[in-house]
N, CA, C and O atoms as CSV, one atom per row, in Angstrom:
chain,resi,resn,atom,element,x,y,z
A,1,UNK,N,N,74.480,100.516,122.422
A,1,UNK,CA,C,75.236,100.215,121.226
A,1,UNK,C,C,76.714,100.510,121.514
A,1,UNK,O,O,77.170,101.455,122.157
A,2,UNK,N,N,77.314,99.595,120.961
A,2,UNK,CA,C,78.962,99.717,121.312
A,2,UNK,C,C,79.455,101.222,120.265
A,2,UNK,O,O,78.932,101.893,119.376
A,3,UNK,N,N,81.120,101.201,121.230
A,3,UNK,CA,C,81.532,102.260,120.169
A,3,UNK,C,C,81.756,101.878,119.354
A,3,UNK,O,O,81.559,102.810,118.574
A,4,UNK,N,N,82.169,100.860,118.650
A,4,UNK,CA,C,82.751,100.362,117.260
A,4,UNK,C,C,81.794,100.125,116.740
A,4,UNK,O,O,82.012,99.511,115.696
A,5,UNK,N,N,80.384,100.367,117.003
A,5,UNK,CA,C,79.578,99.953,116.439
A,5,UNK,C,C,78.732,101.091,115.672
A,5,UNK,O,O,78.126,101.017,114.603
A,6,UNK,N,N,78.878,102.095,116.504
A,6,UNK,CA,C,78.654,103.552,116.208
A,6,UNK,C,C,79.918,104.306,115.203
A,6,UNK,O,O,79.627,105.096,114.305
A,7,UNK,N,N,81.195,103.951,115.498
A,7,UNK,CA,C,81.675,104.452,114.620
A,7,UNK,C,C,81.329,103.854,113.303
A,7,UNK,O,O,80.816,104.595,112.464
A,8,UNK,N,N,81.508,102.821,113.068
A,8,UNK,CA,C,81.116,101.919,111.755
A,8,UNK,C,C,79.517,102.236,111.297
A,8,UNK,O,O,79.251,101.998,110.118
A,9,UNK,N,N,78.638,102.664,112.002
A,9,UNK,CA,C,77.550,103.940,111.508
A,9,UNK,C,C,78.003,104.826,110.650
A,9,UNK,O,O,77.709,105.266,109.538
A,10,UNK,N,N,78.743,104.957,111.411
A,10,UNK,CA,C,79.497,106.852,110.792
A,10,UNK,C,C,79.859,106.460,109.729
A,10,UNK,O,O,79.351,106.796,108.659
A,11,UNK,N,N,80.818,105.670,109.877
A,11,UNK,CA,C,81.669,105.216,108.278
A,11,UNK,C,C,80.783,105.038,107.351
A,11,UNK,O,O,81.030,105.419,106.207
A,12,UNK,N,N,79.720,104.495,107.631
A,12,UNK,CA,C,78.135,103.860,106.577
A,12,UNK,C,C,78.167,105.584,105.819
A,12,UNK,O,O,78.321,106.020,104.678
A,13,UNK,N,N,78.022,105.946,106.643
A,13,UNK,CA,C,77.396,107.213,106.161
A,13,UNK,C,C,78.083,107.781,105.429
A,13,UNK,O,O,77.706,107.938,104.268
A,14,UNK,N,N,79.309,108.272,105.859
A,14,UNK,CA,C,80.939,108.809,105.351
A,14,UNK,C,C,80.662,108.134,103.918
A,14,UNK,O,O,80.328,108.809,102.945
A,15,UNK,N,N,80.801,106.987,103.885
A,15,UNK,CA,C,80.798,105.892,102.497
A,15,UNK,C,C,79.722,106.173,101.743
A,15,UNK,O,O,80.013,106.319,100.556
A,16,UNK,N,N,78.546,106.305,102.011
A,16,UNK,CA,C,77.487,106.471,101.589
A,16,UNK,C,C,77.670,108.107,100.612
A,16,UNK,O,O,77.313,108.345,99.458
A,17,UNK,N,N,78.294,108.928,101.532
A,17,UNK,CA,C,78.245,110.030,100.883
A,17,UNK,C,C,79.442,110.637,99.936
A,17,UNK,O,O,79.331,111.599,99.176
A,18,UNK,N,N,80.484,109.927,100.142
A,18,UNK,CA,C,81.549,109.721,99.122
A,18,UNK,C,C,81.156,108.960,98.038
A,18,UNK,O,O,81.682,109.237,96.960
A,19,UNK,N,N,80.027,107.704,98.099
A,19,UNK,CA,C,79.823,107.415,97.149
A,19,UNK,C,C,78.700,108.509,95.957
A,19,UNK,O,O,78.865,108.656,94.746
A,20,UNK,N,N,78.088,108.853,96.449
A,20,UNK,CA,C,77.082,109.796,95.860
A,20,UNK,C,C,78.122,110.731,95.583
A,20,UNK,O,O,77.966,111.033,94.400
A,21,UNK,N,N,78.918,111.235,95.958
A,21,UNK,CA,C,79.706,112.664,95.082
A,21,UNK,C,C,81.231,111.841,93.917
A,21,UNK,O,O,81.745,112.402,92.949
A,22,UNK,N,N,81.478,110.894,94.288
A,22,UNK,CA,C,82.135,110.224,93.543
A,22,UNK,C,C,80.968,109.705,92.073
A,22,UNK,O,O,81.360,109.666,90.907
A,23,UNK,N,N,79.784,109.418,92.443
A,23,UNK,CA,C,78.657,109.070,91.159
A,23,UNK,C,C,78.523,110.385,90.213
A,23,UNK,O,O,78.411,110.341,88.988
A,24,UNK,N,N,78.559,111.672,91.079
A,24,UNK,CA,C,78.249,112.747,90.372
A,24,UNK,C,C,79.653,113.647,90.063
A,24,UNK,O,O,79.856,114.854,89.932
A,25,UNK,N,N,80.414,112.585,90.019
A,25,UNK,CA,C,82.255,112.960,89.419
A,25,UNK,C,C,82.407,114.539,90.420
A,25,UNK,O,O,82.595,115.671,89.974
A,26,UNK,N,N,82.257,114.131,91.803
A,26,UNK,CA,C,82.402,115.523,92.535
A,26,UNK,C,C,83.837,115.227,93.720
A,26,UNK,O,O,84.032,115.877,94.747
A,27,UNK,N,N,84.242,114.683,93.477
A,27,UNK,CA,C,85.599,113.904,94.154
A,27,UNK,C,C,86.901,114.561,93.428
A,27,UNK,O,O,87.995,114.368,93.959
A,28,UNK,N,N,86.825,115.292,92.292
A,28,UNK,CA,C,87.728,115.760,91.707
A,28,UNK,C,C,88.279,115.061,91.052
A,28,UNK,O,O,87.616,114.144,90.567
A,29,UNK,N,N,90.077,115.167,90.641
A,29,UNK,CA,C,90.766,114.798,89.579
A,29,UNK,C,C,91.179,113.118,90.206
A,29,UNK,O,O,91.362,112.195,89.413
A,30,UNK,N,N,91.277,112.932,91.667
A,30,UNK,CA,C,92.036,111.888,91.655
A,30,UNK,C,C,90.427,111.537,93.126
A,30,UNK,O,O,90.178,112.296,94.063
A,31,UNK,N,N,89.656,110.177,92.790
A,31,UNK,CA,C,88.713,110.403,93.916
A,31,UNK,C,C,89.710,108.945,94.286
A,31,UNK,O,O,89.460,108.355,95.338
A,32,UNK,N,N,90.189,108.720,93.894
A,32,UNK,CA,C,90.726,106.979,94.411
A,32,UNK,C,C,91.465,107.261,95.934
A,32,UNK,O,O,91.334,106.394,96.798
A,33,UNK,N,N,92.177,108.396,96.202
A,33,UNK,CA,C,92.414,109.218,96.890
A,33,UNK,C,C,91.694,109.816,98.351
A,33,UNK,O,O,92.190,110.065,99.449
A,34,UNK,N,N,90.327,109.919,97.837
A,34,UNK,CA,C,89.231,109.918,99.217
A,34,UNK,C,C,88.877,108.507,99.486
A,34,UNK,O,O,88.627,108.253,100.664
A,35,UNK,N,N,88.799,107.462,98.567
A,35,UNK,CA,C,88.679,106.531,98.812
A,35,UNK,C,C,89.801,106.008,99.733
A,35,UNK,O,O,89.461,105.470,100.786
A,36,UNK,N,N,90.758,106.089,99.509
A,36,UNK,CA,C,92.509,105.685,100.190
A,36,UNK,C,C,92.080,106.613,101.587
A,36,UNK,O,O,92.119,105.902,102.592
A,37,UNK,N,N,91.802,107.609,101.785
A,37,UNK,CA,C,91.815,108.684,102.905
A,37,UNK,C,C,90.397,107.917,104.002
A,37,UNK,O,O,90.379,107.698,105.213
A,38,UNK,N,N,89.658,107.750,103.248
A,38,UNK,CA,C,88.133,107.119,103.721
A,38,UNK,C,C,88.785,105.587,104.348
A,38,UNK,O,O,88.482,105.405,105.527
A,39,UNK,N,N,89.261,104.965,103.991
A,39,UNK,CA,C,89.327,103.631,104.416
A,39,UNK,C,C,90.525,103.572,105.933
A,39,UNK,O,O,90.498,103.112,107.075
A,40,UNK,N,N,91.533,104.383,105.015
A,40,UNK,CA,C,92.415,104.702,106.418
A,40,UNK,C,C,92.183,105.381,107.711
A,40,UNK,O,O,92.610,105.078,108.824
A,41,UNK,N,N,91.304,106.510,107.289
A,41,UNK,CA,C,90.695,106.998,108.533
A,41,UNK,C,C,89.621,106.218,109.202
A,41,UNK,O,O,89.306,106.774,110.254
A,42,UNK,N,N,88.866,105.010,108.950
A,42,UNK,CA,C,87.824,104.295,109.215
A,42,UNK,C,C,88.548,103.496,110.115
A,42,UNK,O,O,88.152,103.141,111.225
A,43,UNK,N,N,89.588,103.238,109.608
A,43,UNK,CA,C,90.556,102.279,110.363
A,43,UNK,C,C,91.226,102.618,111.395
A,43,UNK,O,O,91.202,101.918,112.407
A,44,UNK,N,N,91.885,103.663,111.324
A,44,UNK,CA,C,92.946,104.003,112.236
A,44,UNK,C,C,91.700,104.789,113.727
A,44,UNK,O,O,91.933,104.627,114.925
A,45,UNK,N,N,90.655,105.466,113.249
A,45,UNK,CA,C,89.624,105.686,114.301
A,45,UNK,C,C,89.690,104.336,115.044
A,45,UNK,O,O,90.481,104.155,115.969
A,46,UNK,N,N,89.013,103.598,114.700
A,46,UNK,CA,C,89.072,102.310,115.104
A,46,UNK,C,C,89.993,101.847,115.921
A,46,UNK,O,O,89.745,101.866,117.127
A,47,UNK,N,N,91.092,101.399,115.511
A,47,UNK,CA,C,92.525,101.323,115.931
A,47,UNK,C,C,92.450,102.435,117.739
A,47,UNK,O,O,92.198,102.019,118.870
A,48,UNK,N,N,92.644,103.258,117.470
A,48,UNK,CA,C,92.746,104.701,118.711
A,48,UNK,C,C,91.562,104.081,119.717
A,48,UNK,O,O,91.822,103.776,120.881
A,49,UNK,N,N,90.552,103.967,119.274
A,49,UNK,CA,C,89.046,103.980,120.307
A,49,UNK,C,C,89.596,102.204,121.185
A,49,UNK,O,O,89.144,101.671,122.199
A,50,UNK,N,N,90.425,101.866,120.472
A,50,UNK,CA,C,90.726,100.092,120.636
A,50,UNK,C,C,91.680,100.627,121.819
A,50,UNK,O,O,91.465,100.580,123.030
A,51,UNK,N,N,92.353,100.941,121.404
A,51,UNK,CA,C,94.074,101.429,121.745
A,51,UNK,C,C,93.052,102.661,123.518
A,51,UNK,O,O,93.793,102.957,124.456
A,52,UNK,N,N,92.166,102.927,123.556
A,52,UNK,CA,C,92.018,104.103,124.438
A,52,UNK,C,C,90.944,103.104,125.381
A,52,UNK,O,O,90.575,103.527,126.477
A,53,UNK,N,N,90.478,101.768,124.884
A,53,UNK,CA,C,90.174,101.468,125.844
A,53,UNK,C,C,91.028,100.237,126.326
A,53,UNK,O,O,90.742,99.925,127.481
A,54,UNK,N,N,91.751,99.656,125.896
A,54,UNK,CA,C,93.234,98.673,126.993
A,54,UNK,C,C,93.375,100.060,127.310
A,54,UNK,O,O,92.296,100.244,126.746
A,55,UNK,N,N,93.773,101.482,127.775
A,55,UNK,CA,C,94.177,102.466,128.210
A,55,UNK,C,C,93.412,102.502,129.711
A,55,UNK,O,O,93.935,102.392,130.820
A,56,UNK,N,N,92.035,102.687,129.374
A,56,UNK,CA,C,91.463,102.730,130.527
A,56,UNK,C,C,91.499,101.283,131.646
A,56,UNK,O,O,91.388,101.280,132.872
A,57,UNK,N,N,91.675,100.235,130.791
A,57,UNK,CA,C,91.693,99.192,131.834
A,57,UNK,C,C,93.223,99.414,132.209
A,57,UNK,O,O,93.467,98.332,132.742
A,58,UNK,N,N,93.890,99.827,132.239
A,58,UNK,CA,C,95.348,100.146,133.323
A,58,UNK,C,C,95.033,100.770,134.312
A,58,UNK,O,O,94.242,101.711,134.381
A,59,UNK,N,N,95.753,100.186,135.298
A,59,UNK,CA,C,95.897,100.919,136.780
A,59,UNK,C,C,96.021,102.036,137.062
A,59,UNK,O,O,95.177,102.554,137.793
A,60,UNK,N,N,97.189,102.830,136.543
A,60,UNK,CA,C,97.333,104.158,136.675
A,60,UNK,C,C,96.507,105.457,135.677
A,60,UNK,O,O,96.935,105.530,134.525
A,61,UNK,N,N,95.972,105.928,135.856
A,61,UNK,CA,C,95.497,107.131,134.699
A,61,UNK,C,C,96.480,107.672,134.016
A,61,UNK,O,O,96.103,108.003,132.892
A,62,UNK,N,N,97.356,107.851,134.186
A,62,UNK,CA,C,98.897,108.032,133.300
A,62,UNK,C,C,99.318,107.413,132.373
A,62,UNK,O,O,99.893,108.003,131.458
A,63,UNK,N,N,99.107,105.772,132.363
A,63,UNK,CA,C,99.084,105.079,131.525
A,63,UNK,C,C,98.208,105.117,130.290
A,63,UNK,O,O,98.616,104.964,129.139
A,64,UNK,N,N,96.965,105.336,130.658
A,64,UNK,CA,C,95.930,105.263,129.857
A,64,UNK,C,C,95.679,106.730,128.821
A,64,UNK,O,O,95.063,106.783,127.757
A,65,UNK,N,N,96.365,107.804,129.531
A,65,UNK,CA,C,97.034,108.792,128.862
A,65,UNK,C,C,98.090,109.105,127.897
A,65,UNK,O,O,98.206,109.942,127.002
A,66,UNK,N,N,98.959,107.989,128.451
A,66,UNK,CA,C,100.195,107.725,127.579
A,66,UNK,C,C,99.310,107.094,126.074
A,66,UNK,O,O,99.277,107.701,125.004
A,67,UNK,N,N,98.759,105.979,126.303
A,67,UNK,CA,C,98.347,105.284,125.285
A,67,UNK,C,C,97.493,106.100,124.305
A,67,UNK,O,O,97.555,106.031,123.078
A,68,UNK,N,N,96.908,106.667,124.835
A,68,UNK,CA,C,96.036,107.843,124.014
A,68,UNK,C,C,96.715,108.802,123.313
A,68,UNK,O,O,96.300,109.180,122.218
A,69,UNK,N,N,97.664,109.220,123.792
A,69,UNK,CA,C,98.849,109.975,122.759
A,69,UNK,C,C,99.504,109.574,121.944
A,69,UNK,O,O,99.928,110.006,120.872
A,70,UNK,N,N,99.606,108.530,122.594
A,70,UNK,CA,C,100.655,107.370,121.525
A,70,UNK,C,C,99.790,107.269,120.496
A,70,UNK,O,O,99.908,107.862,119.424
A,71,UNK,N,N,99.000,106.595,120.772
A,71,UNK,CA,C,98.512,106.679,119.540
A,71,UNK,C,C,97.570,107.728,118.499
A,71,UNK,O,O,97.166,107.455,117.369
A,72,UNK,N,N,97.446,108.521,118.979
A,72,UNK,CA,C,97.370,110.255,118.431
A,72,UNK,C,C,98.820,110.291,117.664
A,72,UNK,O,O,98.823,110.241,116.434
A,73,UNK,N,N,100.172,110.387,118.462
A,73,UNK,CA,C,101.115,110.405,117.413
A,73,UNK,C,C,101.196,109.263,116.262
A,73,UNK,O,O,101.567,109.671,115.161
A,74,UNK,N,N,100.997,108.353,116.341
A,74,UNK,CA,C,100.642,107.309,115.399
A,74,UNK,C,C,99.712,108.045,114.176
A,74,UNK,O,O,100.151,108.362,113.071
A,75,UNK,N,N,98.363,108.231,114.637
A,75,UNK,CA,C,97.762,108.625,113.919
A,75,UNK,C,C,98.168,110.236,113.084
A,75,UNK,O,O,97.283,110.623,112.321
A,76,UNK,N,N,99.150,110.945,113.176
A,76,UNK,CA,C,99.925,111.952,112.786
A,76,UNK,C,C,101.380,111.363,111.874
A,76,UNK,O,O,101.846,111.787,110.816
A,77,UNK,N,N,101.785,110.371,112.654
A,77,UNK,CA,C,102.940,110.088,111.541
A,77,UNK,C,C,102.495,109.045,110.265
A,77,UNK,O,O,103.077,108.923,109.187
A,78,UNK,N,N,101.211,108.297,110.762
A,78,UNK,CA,C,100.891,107.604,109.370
A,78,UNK,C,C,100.124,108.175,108.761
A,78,UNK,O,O,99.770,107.505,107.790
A,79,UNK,N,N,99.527,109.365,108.839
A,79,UNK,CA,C,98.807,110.077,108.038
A,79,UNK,C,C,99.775,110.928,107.077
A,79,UNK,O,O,99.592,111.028,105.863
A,80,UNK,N,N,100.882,111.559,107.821
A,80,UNK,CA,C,101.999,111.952,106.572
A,80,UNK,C,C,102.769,110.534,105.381
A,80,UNK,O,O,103.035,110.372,104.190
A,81,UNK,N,N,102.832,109.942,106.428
A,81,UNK,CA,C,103.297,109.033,105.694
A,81,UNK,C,C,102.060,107.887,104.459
A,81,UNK,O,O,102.364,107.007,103.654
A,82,UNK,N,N,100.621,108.492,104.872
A,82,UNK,CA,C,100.137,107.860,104.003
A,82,UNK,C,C,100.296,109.010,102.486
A,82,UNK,O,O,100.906,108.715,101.458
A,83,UNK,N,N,99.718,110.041,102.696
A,83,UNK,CA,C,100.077,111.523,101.745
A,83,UNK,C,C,101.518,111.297,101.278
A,83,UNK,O,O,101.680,111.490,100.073
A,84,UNK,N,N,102.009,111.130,101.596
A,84,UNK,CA,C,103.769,111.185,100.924
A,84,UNK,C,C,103.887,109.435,100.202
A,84,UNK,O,O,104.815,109.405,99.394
A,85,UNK,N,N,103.505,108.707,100.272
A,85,UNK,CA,C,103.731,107.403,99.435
A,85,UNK,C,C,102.510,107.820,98.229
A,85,UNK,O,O,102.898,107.529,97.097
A,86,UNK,N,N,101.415,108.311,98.264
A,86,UNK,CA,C,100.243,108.886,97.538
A,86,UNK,C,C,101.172,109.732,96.401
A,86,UNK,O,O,101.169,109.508,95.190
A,87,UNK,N,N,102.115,110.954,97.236
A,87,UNK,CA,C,102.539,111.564,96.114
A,87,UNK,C,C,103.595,110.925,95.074
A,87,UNK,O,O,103.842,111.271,93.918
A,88,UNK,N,N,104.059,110.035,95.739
A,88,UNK,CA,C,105.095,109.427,95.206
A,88,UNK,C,C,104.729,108.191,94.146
A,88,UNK,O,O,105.633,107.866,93.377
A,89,UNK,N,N,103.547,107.533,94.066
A,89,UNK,CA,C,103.107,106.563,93.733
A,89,UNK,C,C,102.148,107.352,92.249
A,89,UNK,O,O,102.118,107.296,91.019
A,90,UNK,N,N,101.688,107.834,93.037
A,90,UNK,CA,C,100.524,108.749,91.494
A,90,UNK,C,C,101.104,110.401,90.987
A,90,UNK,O,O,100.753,110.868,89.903
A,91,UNK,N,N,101.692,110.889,91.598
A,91,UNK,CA,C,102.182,112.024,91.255
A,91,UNK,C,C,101.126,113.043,90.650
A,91,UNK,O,O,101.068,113.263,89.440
A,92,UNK,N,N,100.446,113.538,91.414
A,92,UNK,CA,C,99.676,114.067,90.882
A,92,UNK,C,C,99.806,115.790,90.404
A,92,UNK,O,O,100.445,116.652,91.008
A,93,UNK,N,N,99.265,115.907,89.564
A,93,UNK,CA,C,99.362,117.430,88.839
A,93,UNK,C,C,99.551,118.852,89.664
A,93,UNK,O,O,100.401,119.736,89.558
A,94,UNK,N,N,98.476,118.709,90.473
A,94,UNK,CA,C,98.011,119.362,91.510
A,94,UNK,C,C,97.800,119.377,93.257
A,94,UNK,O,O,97.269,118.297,93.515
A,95,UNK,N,N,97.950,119.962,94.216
A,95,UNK,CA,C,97.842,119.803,95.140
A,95,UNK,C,C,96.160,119.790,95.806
A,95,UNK,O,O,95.945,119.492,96.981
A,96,UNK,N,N,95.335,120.074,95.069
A,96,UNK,CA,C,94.030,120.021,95.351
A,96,UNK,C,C,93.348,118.485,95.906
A,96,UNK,O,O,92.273,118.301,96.476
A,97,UNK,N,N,94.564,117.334,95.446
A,97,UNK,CA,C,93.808,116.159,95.932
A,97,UNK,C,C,93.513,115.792,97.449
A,97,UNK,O,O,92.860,114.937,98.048
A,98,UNK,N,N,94.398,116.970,97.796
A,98,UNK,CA,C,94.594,116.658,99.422
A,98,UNK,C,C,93.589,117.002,100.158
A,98,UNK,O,O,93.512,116.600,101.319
A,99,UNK,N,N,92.270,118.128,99.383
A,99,UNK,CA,C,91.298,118.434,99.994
A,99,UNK,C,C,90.733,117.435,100.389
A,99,UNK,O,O,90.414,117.688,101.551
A,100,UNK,N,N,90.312,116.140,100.056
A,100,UNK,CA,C,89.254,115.180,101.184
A,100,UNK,C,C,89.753,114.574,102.211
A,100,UNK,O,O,89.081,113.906,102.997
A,101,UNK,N,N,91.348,114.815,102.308
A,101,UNK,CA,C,92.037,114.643,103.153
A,101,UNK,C,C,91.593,115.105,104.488
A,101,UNK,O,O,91.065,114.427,105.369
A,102,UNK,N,N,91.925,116.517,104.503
A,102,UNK,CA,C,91.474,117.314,105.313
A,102,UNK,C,C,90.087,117.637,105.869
A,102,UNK,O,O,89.898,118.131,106.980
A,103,UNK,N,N,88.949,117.249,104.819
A,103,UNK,CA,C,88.125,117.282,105.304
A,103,UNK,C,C,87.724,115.861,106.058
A,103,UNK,O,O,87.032,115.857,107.076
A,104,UNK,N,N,88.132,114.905,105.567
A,104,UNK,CA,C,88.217,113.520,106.265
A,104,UNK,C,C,88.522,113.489,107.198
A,104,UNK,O,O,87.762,112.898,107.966
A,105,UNK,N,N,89.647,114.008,107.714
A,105,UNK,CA,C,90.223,114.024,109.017
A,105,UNK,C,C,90.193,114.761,109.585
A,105,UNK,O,O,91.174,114.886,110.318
A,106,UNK,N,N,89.066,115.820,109.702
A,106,UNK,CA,C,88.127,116.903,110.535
A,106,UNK,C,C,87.150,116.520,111.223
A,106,UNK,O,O,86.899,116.766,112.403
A,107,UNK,N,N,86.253,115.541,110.031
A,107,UNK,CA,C,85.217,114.497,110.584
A,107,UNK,C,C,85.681,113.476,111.364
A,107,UNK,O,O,85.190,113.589,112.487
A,108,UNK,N,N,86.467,112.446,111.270
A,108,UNK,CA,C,86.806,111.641,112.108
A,108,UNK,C,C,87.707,111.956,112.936
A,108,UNK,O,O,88.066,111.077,113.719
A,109,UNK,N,N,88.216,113.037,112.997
A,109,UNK,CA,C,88.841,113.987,114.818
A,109,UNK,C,C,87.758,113.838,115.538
A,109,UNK,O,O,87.571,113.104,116.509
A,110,UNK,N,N,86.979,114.650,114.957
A,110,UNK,CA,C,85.570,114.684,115.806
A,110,UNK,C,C,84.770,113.913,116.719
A,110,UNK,O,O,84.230,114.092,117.810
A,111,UNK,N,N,84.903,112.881,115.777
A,111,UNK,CA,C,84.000,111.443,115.887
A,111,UNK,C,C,85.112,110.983,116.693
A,111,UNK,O,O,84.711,110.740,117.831
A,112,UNK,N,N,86.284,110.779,116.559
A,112,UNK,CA,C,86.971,109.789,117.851
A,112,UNK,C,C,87.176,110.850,119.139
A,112,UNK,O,O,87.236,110.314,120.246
A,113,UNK,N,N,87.282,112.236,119.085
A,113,UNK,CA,C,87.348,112.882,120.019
A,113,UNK,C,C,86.096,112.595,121.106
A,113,UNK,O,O,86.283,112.139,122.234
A,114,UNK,N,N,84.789,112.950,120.549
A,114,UNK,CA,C,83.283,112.578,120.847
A,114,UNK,C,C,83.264,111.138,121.985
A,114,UNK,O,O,82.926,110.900,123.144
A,115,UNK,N,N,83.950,110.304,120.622
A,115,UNK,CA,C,84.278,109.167,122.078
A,115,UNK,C,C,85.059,108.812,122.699
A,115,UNK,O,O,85.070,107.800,123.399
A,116,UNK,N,N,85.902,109.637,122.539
A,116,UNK,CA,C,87.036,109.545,123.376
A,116,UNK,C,C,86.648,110.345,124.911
A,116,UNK,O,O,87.038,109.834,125.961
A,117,UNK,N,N,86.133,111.178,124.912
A,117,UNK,CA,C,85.448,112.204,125.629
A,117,UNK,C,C,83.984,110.937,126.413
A,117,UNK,O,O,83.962,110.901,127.643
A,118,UNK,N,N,83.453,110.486,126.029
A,118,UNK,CA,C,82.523,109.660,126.110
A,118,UNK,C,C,82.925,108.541,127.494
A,118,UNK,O,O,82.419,108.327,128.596
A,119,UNK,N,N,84.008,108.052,126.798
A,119,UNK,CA,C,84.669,106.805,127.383
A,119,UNK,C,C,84.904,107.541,128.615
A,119,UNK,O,O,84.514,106.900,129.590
A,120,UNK,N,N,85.484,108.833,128.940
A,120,UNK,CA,C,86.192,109.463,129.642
A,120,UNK,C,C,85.031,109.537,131.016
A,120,UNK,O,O,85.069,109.320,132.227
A,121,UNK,N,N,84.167,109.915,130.147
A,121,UNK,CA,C,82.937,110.098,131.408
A,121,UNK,C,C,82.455,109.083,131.753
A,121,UNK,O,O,82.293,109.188,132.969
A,122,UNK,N,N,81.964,107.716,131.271
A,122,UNK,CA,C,81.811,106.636,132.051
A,122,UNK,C,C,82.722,105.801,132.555
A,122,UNK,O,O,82.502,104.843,133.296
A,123,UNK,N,N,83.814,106.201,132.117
A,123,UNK,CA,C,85.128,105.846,133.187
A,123,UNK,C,C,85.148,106.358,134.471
A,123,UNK,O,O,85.285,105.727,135.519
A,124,UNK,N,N,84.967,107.834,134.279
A,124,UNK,CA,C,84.749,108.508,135.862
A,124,UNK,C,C,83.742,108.178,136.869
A,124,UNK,O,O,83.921,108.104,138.085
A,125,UNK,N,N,82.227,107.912,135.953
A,125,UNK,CA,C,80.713,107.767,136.388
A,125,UNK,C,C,81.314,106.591,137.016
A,125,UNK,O,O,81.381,107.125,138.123
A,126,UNK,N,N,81.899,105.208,137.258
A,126,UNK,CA,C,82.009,103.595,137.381
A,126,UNK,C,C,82.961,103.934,138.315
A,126,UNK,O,O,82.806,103.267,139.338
A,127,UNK,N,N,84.129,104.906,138.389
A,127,UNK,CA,C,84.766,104.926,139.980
A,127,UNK,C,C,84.131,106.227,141.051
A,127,UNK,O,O,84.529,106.322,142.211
């Protein structure tokens, strides 16, 4: 099974279980918010695992390093920048909305680290 195919598992699930705590109003004051956090992180995983393998098809291992950071910083400056148009757009009461944030993007560290780590070893196993 491919990686994008496995991550988009994950997401099933992720979705699956945001939807069940969003049914039982457990998402808090603003859930539109995990929803916004859920879709972007589904994506931008995606995006990185894309971005890390044109990495590995380059010549040099340096390259394919570069690209992997790069887009790690990517994934750091549009994540502030998704939170800061959020505050600015809904203004919310409280800072508590940011919790599925964080937990969102604990889980999908994980999950792209996992294959990022993955890729790494059958890259090595093939030379």
């Amino acid at each position: 099974m491919s990686t994008t195919v496995k991550i988009l598992l994950y997401s099933l699930g992720i979705g699956a279980s945001l939807g069940a705590l969003h049914y039982f109003d457990l998402l808090g004051a603003y859930p539109s918010f995990a929803w916004v956090c859920f879709l972007f992180f589904t994506c931008q995983t995606l995006f990185i695992i894309a971005m890390a393998g044109m990495g590995e098809r380059m010549s040099s291992p340096s390259g394919g390093v570069s690209v992997v950071l790069g887009a790690m910083g990517l994934k750091f400056l549009f994540s502030i920048l998704m939170i800061l148009a959020y505050l600015l757009a809904v203004k919310p009461d409280t800072m508590i909305f940011i919790i599925p944030f964080f937990i969102l993007y604990i889980i999908y560290t994980i999950i792209e680290t996992y294959h990022l780590l993955q890729m790494r070893t059958n890259a090595v196993k093939k030379s």
